[in-house]
N, C-alpha and C positions, 0 to 999 in steps of 0.2 A: 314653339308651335309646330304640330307636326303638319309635313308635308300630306298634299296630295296623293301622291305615288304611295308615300310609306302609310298614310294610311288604309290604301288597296292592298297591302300584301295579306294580309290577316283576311281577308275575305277569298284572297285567289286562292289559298289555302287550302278555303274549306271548297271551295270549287274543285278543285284538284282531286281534295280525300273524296270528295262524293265521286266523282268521272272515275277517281279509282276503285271505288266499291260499287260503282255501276259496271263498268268493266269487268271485275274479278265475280260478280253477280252471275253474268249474262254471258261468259266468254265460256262456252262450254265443248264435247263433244260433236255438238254441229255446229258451230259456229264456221263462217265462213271469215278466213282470213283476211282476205280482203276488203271484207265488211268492218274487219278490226283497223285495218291500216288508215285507210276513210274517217274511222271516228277519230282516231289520233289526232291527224292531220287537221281535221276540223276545230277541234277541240283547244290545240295550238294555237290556233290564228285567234280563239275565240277567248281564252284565257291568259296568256302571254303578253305582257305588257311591250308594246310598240313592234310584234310580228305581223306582216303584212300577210307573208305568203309562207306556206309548208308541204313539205310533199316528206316521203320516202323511198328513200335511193338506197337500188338494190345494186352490187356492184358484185359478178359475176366470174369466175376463171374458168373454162371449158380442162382445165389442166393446169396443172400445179406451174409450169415456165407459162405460160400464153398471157396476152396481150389481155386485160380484164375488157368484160363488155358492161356497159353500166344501163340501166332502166329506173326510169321517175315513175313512184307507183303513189297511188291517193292522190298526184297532184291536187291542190284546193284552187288552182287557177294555172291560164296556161304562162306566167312569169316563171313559175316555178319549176316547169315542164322545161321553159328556156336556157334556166341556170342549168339544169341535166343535160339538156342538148349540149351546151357548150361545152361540159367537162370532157360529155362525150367524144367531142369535133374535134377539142385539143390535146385529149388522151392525157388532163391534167385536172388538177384541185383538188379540194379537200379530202374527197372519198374516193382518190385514184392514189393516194403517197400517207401521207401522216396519217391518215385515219385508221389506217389500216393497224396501226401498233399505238394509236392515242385514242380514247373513249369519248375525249372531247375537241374539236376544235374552232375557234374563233376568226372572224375578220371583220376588223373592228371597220375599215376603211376599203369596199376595192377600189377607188381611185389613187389608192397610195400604197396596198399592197404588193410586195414584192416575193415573196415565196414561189407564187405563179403568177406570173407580171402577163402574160400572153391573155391567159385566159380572166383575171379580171379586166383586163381593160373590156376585155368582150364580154362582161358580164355589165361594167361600166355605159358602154354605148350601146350596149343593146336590149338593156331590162332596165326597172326603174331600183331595182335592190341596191342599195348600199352599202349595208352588214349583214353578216349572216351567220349561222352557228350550227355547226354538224355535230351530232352527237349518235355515238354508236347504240345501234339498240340488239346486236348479235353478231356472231362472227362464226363463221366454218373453214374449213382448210380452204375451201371455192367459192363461198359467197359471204358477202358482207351486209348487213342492212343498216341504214343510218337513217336516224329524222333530222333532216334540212330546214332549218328555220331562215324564214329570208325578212328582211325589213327596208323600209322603201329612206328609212334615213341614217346614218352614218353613226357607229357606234350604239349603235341599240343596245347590243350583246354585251359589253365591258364593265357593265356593273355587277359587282358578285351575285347581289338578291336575284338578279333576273336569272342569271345563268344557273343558281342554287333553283330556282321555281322551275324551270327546262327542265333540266338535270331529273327531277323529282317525276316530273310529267311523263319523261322518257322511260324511267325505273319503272312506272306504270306500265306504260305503253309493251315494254318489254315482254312483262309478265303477260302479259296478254296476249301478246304474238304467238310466243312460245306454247300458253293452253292450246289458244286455238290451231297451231300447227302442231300437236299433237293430235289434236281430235282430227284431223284432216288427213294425218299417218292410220293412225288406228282405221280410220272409213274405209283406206286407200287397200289396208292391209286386209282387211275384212271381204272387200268385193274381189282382190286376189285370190284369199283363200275360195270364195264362193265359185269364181269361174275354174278354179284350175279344179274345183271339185265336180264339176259339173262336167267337163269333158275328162278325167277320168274314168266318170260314169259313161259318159258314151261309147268310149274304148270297151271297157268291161262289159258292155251288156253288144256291142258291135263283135267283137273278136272273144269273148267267152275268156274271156280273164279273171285274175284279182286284182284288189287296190293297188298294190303294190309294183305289178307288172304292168299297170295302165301309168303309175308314176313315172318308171323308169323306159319309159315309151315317149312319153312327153317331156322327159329331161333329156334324151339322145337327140329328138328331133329339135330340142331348143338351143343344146350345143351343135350339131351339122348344119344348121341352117344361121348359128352368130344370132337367134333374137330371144329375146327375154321369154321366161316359159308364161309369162302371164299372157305373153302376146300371143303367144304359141296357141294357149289354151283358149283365149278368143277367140281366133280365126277359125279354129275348129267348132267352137259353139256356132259364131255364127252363119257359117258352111252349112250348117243345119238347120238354124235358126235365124235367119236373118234378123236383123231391127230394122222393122217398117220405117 
């Protein structure tokens, strides 16, 4: 006779393929990133057999030797907001050492684990998680992002099916991230080109120039003064043009 559980896989499945062709639907040029990490996250706690709580942990390096800074993003409740705190407080777990060079990692027990004994015990006594399961969903030379899955009982994560159903959830998630943080580059890129084109023009029609000597006007003064020329190119818009 088959089980309970195994007879839910075959349905979380097709739950999964649809959130990911909702996802891959819907995740476009305006899509707002954060609106994708949210549905993740949600999605997770809601498809995932025996996950309580989920966030995404963004794990930070201001420079290549520094001390990483870590932030809980989508939290789906504040448990999960807590397990980041902590990592944070002890400058330890999952998405501060292994994760960083493993795609996946597991903790089937924090009452009994020992990798970072400090920081589960405080994960232990001061949240209701007991297992939990990091999985990489991007990496850059300075940031890391991982979806955090947390569960309120002990060994959730150690059966293959469930971590293969994650795993699958994450691959989704991923792709999605990535659309939508292009469409968020491209917008970014685009209101650049727009402002730095707009105070060229004031140079040129203020001082009887061309395009080209109002360029190089705006590139000297964004090197003497150390700030970036789109900032450069704002401050002179709005010199002129305030924003009400």
């Amino acid at each position: 006779m088959i089980s309970d559980s195994s007879a839910e896989v075959p349905d979380i499945h097709r739950e999964i393929a649809q959130l990911a062709r909702d996802a891959h639907g819907t995740t476009n040029d305006t899509t707002d990133p954060a609106d994708v990490l949210r549905a993740i996250t949600a999605s997770a706690v809601a498809l995932l057999p025996g996950t309580n709580h989920a966030a995404v942990t963004l794990v930070r390096k201001r420079r290549p030797h520094q001390r990483a800074e870590l932030e809980s993003t989508a939290p789906t409740d504040p448990v999960s907001e807590e397990f980041d705190s902590l990592q944070h407080e002890f400058g330890d777990g999952p998405c501060f050492t292994a994760i960083w060079t493993h795609h996946t990692i597991v903790i089937d027990d924090v009452t009994t684990e020992t990798r970072w004994p400090e920081f589960a015990r405080a994960v232990a006594d001061n949240t209701s998680i007991r297992s939990c399961m990091s999985i990489q969903l991007y990496t850059s030379d300075l940031e890391l992002g991982a979806l955090n899955l947390h569960s309120d009982a002990p060994h959730a994560y150690s059966d293959d099916d469930t971590q293969s159903l994650a795993i699958v959830l994450a691959t989704h998630a991923a792709i999605a991230i990535n659309t939508a943080r292009r469409g968020e580059q491209f917008r970014s890129a685009l209101a650049s080109r727009d402002i730095i084109g707009q105070a060229k023009g004031m140079i040129m029609e203020r001082y009887n120039t061309n395009a080209i000597a109002a360029f190089n006007i705006l590139t000297k003064l964004s090197q003497d003064s150390n700030i970036p020329l789109t900032a450069v190119a704002t401050r002179l818009v709005e010199a002129d043009h305030p924003t009400p």
